[in-house]
C-alpha positions as CSV (number, residue, x, y, z in Angstrom):
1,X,0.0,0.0,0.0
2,X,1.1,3.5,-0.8
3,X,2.1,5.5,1.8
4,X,0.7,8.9,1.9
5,X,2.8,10.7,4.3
6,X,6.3,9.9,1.4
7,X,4.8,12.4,-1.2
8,X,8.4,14.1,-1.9
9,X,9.3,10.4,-2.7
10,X,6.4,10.3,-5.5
11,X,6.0,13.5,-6.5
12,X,5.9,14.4,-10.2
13,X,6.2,10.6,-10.7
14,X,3.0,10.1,-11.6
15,X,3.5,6.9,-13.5
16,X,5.3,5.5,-10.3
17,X,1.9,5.0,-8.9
18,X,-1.5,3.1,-9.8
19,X,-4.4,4.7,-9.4
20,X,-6.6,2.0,-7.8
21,X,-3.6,1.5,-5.0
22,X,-3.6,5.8,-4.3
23,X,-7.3,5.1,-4.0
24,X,-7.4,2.7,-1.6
25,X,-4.8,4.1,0.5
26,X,-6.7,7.1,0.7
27,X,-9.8,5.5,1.7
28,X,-8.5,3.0,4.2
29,X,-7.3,6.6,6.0
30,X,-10.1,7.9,6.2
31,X,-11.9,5.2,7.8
32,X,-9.7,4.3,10.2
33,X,-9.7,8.4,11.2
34,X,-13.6,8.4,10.9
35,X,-14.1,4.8,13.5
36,X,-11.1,6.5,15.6
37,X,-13.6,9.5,16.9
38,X,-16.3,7.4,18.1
39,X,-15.6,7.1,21.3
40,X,-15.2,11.1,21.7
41,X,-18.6,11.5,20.0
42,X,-20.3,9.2,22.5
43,X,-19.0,11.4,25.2
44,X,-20.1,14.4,24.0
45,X,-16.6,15.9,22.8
46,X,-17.6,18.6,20.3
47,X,-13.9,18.4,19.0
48,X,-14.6,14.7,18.1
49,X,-17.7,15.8,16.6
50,X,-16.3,17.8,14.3
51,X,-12.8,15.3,13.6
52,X,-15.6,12.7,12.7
53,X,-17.5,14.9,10.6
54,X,-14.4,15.9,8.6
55,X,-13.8,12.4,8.0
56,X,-17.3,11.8,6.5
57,X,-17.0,14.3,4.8
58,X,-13.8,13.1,3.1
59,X,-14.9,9.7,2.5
60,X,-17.7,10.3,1.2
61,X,-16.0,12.9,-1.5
62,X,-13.3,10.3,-2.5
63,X,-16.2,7.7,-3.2
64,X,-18.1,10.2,-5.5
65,X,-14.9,11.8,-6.9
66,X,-13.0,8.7,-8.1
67,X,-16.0,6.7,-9.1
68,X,-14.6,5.2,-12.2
69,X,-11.8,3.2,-10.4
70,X,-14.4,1.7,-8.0
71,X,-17.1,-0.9,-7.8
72,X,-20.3,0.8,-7.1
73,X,-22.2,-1.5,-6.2
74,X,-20.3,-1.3,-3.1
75,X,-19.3,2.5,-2.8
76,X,-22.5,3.9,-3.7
77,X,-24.6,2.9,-0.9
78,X,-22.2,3.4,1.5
79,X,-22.2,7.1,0.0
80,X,-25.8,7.6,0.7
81,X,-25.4,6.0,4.4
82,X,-22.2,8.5,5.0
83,X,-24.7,10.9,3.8
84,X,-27.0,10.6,6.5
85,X,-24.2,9.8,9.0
86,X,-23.1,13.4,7.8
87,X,-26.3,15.0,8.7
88,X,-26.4,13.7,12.2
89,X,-23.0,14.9,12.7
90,X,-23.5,18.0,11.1
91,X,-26.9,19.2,13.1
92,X,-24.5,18.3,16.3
93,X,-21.7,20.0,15.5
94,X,-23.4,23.6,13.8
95,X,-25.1,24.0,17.3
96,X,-21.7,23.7,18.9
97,X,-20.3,26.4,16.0
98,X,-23.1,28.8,16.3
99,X,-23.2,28.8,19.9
100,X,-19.6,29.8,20.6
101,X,-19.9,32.6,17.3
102,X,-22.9,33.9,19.1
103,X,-21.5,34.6,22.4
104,X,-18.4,35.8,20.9
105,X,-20.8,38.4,18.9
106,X,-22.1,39.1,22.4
107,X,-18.7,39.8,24.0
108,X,-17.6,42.7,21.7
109,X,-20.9,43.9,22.5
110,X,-20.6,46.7,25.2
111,X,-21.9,46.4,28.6
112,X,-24.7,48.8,28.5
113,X,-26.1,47.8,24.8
114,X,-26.6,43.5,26.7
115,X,-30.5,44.6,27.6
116,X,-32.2,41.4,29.7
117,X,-30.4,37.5,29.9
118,X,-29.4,37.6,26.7
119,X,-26.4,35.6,27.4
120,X,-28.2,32.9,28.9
121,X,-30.9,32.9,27.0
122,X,-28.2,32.3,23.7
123,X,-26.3,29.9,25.8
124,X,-29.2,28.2,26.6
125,X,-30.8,28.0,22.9
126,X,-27.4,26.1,21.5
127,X,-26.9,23.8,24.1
128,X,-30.6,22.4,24.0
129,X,-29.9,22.1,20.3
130,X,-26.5,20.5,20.5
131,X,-28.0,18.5,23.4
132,X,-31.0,16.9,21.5
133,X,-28.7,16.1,18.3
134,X,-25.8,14.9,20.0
135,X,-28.9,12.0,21.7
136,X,-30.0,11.9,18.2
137,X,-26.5,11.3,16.7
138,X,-25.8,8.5,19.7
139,X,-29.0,7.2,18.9
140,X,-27.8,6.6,15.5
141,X,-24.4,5.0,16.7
142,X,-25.9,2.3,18.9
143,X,-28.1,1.4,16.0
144,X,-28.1,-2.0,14.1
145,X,-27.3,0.0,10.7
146,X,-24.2,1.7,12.4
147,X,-22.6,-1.9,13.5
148,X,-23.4,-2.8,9.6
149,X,-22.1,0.5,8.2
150,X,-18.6,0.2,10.6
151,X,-18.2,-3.4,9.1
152,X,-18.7,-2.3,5.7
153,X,-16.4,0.8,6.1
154,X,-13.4,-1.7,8.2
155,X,-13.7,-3.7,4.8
156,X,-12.9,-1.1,2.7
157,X,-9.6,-0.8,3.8
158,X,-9.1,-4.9,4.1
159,X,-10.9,-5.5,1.0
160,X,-10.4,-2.6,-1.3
161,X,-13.6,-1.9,-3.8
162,X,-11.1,-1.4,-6.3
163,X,-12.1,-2.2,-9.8
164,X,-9.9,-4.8,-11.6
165,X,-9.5,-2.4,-14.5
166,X,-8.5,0.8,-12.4
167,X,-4.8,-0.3,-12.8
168,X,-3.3,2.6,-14.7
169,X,-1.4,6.3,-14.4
170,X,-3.0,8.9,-11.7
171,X,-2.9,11.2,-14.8
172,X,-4.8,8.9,-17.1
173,X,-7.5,7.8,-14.5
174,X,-7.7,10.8,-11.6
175,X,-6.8,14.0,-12.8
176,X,-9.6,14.3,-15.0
177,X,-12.3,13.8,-11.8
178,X,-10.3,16.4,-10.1
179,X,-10.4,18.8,-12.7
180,X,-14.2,18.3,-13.2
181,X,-14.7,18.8,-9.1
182,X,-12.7,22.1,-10.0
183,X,-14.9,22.7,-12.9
184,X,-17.9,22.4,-10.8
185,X,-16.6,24.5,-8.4
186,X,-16.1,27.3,-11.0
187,X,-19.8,27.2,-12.1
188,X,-21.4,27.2,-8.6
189,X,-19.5,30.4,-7.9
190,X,-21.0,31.6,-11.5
191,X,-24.1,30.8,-10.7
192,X,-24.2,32.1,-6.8
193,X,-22.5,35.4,-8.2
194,X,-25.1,35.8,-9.9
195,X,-28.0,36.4,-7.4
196,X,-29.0,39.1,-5.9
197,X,-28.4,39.7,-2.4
198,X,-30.7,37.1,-0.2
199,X,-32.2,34.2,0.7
200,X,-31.3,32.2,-3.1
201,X,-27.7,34.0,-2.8
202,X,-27.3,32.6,0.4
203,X,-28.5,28.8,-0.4
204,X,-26.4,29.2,-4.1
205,X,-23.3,30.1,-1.6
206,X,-24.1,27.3,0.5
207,X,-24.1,25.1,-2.5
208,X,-21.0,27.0,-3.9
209,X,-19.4,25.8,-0.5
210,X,-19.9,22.3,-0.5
211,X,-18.1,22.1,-4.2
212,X,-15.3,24.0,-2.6
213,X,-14.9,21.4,-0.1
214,X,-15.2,18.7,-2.8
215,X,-12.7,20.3,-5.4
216,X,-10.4,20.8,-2.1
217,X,-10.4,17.1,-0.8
218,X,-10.2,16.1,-4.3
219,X,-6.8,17.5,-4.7
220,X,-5.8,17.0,-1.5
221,X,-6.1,13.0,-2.1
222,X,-3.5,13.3,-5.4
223,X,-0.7,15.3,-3.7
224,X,1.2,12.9,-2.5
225,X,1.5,12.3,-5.9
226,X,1.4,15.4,-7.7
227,X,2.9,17.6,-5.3
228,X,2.8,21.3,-4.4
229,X,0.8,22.1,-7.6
230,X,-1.7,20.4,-6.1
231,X,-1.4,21.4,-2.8
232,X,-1.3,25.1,-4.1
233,X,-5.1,24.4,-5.3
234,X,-6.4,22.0,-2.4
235,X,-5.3,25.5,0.0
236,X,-7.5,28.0,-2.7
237,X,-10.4,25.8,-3.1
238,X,-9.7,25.5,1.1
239,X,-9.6,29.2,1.5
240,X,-13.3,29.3,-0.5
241,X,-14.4,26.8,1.6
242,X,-13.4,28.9,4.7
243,X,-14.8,32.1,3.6
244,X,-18.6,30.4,2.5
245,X,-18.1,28.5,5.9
246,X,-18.2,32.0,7.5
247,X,-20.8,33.4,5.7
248,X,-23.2,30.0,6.2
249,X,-22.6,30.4,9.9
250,X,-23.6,34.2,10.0
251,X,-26.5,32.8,8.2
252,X,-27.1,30.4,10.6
253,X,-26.8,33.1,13.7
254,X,-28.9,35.3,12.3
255,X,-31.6,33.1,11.9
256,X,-31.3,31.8,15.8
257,X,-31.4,35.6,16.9
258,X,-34.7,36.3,15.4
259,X,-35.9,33.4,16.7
260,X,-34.9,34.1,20.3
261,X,-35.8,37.8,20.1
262,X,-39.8,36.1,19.4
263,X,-39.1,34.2,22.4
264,X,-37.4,37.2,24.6
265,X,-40.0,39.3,23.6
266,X,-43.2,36.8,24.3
267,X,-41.6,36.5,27.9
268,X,-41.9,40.3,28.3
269,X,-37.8,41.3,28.0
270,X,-36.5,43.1,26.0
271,X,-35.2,42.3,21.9
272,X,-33.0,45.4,21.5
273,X,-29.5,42.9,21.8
274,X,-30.7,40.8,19.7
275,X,-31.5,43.2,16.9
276,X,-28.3,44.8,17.5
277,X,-26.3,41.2,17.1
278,X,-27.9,40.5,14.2
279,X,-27.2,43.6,12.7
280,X,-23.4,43.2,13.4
281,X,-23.8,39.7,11.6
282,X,-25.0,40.9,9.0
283,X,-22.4,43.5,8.3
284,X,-19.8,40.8,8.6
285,X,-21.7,39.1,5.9
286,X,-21.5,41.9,3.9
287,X,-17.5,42.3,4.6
288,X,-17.1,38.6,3.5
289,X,-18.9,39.0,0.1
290,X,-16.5,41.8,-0.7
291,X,-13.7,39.5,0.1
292,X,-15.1,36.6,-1.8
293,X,-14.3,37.4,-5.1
294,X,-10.7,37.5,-4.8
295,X,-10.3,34.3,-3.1
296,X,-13.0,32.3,-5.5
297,X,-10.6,34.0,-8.6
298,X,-7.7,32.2,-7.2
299,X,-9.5,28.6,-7.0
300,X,-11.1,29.1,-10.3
301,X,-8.7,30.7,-12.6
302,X,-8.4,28.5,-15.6
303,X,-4.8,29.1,-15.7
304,X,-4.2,28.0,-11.9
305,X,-4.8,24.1,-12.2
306,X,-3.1,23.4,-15.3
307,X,-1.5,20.1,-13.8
308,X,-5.2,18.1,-13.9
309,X,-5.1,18.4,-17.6
């Protein structure tokens, strides 16, 4: 098996290595960094959370990216069941997220402007919501079609869903699946650029996001291989990722502070804060779409990923 952590040894050797075998080694990483969290997840651990979530994440991108050098009939329900897994882990860990952005919006808030419990009643909010999906997310774990999934994701790495035909260059059988992620990528942004400021700007963006992430784990995987070239655009398509990740969470905040202003209000305190909090999120929302451009240029630029082609 390859060894993923020796990429000055391979790199720019791209016929030194088959793609089927980079593949595999890739997956069987991921699994064993996925099962590894477990344990931290049962307990609570919002750092687990998030590891496991990553790792999802990450399988479930290299089983959709480099399709054509796996069997399917294995990979692609285990794609739709890391799917789900992904959902449970994401409801968990954007409560944690939100939480800790909304009371850091409350601290730079001065003292006089904090009108009623504001703090607690923020505090409060996220940890019933990361409360109930952490039980939910547990609930899943101790479930019949987790022992199955686990099996079926150990065997991945001791039986390899490796097509018998994937033998062949990284060039001839990868690249092309990372430069379509990239391609993907490049028309999201198009298309999110393209709305108006809002509620369909902010979902395109969302969407827009989640190709960043794939276009970015994509190249990741190869450079070992490949090297800094693609490192260099794993770290743009990253820094796209980052910036949407920002912008989802203001998102995300502001909807939680109307929500709790309704409730502040209906229990007769007042909802001044929580106007003035989500005003301040939504001028760092604004600041991040003047920033966006620049970075999505650099991840997009024809001329930037000319070692997929």
């Amino acid at each position: 098996m390859i060894d993923l952590a020796a990429g000055d040894e391979t790199a720019g050797d791209r016929r030194a290595v088959d793609a089927g075998r980079l593949v595999q080694a890739y997956l069987a990483a991921q699994v064993e960094e996925l099962l590894a969290h477990e344990p931290g997840v049962r307990a609570g651990d919002g750092s687990a959370v998030h590891d496991m979530r990553v790792a999802t994440r990450r399988l479930h991108s290299a089983l959709a990216t480099f399709r054509p050098v796996l069997r399917r009939d294995r990979t692609d329900p285990l794609r739709d069941e890391l799917r789900r897994l992904g959902r449970h882990l994401g409801e968990a860990r954007d409560a944690d997220v939100s939480g800790d952005g909304l009371l850091a919006l409350l601290e730079e808030t001065p003292e006089g402007l904090v009108l009623g419990p504001v703090r607690a009643r923020l505090d409060g909010d996220r940890r019933a919501a990361f409360d109930v999906a952490l039980s939910q997310l547990v609930a899943v774990l101790d479930s019949p079609a987790w022992a199955g999934l686990s099996a079926r994701l150990g065997g991945l790495a001791t039986d390899p869903p490796v097509v018998t035909e994937s033998a062949g260059a990284v060039e001839d059988r990868l690249l092309p699946r990372v430069d379509r992620a990239f391609r993907r990528l490049r028309r999201a942004w198009r298309a999110a650029r393209a709305e108006a400021p809002g509620a369909l700007r902010d979902m395109a963006l969302h969407e827009a996001r989640k190709d960043a992430r794939q276009a970015r784990y994509a190249a990741e995987a190869l450079a070992p291989v490949i090297g800094p070239a693609a490192t260099r655009s794993a770290r743009a398509a990253e820094q796209v990722q980052e910036v949407l990740g920002h912008h989802q969470d203001l998102v995300v905040a502001r909807a939680v502070l109307r929500r709790v202003a309704f409730d502040a209000h209906a229990a007769g305190e007042s909802a001044f804060t929580y106007g003035l909090l989500h005003e301040r999120a939504a001028a760092r929302s604004v600041a991040l779409d003047q920033r966006l451009p620049r970075v999505a240029r650099r991840a997009t630029a024809r001329g930037r990923h000319e070692w997929m082609r």
